[in-house]
C-alpha positions as CSV (number, residue, x, y, z in Angstrom):
1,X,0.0,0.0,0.0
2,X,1.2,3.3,-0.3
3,X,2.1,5.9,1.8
4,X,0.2,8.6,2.9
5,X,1.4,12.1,3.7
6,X,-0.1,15.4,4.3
7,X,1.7,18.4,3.9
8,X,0.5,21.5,5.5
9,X,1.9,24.7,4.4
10,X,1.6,27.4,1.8
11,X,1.4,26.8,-2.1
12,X,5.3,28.0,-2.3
13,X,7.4,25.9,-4.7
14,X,9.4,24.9,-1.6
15,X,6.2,22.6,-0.5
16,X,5.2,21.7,-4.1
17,X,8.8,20.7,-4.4
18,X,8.8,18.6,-0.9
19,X,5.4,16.7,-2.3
20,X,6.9,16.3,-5.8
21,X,10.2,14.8,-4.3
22,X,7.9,11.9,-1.9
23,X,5.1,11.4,-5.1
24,X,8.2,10.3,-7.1
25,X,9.0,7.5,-4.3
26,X,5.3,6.5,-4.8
27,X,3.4,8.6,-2.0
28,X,0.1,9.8,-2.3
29,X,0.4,13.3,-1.3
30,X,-2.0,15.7,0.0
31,X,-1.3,19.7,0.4
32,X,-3.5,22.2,2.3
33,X,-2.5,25.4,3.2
34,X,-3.8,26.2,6.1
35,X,-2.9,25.0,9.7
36,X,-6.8,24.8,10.5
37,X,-7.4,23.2,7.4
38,X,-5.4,20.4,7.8
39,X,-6.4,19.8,11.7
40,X,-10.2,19.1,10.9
41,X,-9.1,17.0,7.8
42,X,-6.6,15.3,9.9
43,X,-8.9,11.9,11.3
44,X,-9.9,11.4,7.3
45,X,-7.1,11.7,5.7
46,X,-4.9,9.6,8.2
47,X,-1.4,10.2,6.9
48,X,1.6,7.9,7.3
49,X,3.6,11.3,7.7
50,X,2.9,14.7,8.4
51,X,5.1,17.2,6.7
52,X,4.8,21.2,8.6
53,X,6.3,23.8,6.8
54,X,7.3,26.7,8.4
55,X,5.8,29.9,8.7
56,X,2.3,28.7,8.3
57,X,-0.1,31.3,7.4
58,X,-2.8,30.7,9.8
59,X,-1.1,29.5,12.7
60,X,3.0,29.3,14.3
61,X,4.3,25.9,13.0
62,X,5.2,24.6,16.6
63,X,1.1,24.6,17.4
64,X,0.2,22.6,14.5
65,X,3.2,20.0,15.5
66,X,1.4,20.2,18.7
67,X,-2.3,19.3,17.2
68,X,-0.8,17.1,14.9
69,X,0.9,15.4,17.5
70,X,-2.6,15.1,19.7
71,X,-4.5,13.9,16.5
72,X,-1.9,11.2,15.2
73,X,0.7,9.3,15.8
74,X,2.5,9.5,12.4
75,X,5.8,10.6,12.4
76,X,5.8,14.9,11.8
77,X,8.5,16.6,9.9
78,X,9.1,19.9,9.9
79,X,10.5,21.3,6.7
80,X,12.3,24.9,7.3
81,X,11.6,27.0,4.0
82,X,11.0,30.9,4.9
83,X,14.9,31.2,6.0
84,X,13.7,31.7,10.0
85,X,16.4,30.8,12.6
86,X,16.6,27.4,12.3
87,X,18.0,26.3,15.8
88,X,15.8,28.0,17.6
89,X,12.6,27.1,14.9
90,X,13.9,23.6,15.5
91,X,14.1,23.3,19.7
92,X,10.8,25.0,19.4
93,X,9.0,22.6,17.0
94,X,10.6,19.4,18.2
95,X,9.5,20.1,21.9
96,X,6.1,20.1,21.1
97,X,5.8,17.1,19.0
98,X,8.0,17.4,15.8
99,X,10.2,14.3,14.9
100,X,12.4,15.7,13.0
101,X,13.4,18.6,11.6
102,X,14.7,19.5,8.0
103,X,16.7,22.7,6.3
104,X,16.0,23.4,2.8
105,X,17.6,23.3,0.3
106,X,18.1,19.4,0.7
107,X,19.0,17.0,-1.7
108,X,16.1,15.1,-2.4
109,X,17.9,11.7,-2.0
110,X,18.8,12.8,1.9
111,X,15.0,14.1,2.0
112,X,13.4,10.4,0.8
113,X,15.9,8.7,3.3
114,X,15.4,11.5,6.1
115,X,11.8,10.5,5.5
116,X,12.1,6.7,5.0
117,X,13.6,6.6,8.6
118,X,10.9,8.4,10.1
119,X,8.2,5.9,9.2
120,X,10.6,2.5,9.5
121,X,11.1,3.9,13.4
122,X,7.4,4.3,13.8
123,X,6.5,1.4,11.9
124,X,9.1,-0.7,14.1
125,X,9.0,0.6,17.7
126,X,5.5,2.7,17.8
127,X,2.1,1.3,17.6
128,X,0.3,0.6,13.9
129,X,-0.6,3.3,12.4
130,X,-3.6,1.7,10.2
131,X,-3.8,-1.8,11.0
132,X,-6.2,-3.6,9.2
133,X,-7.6,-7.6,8.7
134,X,-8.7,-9.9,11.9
135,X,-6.4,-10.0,15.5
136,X,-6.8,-13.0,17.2
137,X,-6.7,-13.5,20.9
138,X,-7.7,-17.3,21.6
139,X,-11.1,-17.3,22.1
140,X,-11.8,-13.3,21.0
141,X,-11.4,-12.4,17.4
142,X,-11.7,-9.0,16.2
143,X,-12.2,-8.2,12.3
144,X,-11.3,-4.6,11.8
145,X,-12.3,-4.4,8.1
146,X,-15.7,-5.9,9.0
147,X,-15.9,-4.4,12.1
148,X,-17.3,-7.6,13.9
149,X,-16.3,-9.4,16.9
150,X,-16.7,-13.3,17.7
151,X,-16.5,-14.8,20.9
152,X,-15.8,-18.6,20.5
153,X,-17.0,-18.5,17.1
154,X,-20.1,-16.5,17.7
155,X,-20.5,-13.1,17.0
156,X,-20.7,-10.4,19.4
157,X,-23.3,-7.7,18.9
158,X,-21.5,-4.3,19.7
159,X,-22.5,-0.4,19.0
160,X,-20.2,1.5,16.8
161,X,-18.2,3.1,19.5
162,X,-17.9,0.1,21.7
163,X,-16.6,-1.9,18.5
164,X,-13.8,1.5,18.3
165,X,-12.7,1.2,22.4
166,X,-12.5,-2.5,21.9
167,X,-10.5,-1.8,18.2
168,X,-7.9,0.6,20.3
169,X,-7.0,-1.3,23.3
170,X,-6.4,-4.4,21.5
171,X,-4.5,-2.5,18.8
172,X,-2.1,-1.2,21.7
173,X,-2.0,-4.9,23.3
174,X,-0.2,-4.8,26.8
175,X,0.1,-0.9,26.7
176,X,-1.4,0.7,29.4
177,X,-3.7,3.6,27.8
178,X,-4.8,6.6,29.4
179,X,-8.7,7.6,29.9
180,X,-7.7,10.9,28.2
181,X,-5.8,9.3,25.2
182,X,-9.1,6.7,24.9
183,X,-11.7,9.8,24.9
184,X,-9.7,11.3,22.2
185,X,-9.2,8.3,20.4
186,X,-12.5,7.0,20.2
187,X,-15.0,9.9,21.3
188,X,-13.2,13.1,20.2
189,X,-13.3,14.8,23.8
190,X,-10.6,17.4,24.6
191,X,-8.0,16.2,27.3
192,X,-10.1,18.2,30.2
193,X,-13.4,16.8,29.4
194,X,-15.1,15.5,32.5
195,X,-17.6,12.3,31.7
196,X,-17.7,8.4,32.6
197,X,-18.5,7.5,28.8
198,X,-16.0,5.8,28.9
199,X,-16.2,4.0,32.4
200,X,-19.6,2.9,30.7
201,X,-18.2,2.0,27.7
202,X,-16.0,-0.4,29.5
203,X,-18.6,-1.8,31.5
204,X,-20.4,-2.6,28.5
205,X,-17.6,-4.3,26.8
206,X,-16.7,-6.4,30.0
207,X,-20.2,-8.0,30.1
208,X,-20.1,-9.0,26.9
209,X,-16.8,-10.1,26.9
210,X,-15.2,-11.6,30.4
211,X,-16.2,-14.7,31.7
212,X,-16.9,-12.8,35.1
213,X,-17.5,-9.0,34.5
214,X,-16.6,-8.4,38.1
215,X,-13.0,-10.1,37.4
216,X,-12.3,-9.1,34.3
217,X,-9.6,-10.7,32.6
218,X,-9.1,-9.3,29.4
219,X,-9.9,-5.6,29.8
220,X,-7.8,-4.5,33.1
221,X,-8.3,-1.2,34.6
222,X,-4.9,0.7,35.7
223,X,-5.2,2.3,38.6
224,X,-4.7,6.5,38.1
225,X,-4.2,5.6,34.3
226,X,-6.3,3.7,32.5
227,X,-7.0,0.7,31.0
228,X,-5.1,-2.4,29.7
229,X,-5.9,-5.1,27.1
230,X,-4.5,-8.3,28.0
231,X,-4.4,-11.7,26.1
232,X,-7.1,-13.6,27.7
C-alpha cells in the first residue's frame, strides 16, 4: 500500500517541491494550506507522515506540530523553508511534538531517506498506524475491516463506538492507555473533558466479553491511568 502524507503549508514551490520529491518514491500526497485546514481533515485523511512547513499562514508551525501530534501518531517533519532561525525554529517545534526537523535546500535523496527513517522507526518501535484484517486473541477475534467481533465462534453484537474502544486497546495490546488518550481516540473529547462514557463504555464491553464482569480478565483497569488489554 502506499504511503500517505499530508503536507501543511503554503502553495510555495518549496512545499510543491517537498510533495513532488515523496510522489516520485510512490506517496500519495495531500497539500492544504492552512494550519486549521489540515487539523479538521486530519482523522480522514490519516497520513503515514505529516510534513509542517514553516511559517504557516494561519497558525505558528510549533502549534500545528502540537495538534498534529494530539491527532496522530504518524511521524511529523518539519521542513524549514521561509529562512527563519533554524536552531531556535527547531528546539521550538521538536518540543512540542515534531520528529524531525529539515533545512532546505536538501538534496532530495537525503530528504526520501530523512523520510524513509521516520516511518521504519514508527513502523518498528511505535504502535500501527492503520492496522487492518482480523487480531486473534484465543477465544476473542476482532475483524477490523468488518468491524465484527466473535467470541468462540459466535458473534458479538457491539454499537459503533464500543466496537472503536474494543478496536484501540487491542491495537495497543499490553500498553497501558490513558482515559484521556481513549476519549480522544475514540469519542473526540478534549483532554479536560469530564464524563464516565467511557467507564460505561467499559462496562459494556466487559459483560459481553469476560467470563466474570466483576473479574475481568481481558480488559484490566490501571489504577490512576487507564485501562489495559491483556491476552485472555
Amino acid at each position: 500500500m502506499n504511503k500517505r502524507v499530508l503536507v501543511i503549508g503554503n502553495s510555495s514551490d518549496t512545499v510543491c517541491d517537498t510533495a513532488a520529491i515523496l510522489q516520485t518514491e510512490g506517496w500519495e500526497c495531500t497539500r492544504l494550506e492552512k494550519g486549521k485546514e489540515a487539523l479538521a481533515q486530519i482523522d480522514d485523511l490519516m497520513p503515514d507522515l505529516v510534513v509542517v512547513q514553516t511559517g504557516v499562514l494561519d497558525m505558528p508551525s510549533s502549534e500545528v506540530c502540537a495538534q498534529v501530534r494530539a491527532a496522530t501518531p504518524a511521524p511529523v517533519a518539519v521542513v524549514n523553508a521561509d529562512g527563519s532561525d533554524g536552531d531556535r525554529e527547531a528546539l521550538v517545534c521538536l518540543g512540542r511534538g515534531a520528529d524531525v526537523y529539515l533545512d532546505l535546500p536538501m538534496d532530495p535523496d537525503l530528504l526520501v531517506a530523512r523520510v524513509h527513517a521516520q516511518i521504519r522507526r514508527a513502523t518498528r518501535y511505535g504502535p500501527p498506524l492503520h492496522v487492518r484484517g482480523t487480531l486473534g486473541f484465543g477465544d476473542l477475534a476482532i475483524d477490523l475491516d468488518a468491524r465484527q467481533v466473535y467470541l468462540r465462534g459466535k458473534p458479538v453484537k457491539m454499537t459503533c463506538k464500543e466496537f472503536d474502544l474494543l478496536s484501540a486497546l487491542a491495537i495497543h495490546e499490553g500498553r497501558a492507555m490513558q482515559a484521556r488518550e481513549l476519549l480522544k481516540q475514540v469519542w473526540g473529547y478534549a483532554k479536560d473533558c469530564r464524563t464516565r462514557t467511557l467507564e460505561v463504555h467499559i462496562c459494556r464491553l466487559r459483560s459481553k466479553l469476560e467470563a466474570d464482569p466483576a473479574n475481568p480478565q481481558i480488559i484490566l483497569t490501571v489504577p490512576c491511568v487507564g485501562y489495559r488489554f491483556c491476552r485472555s
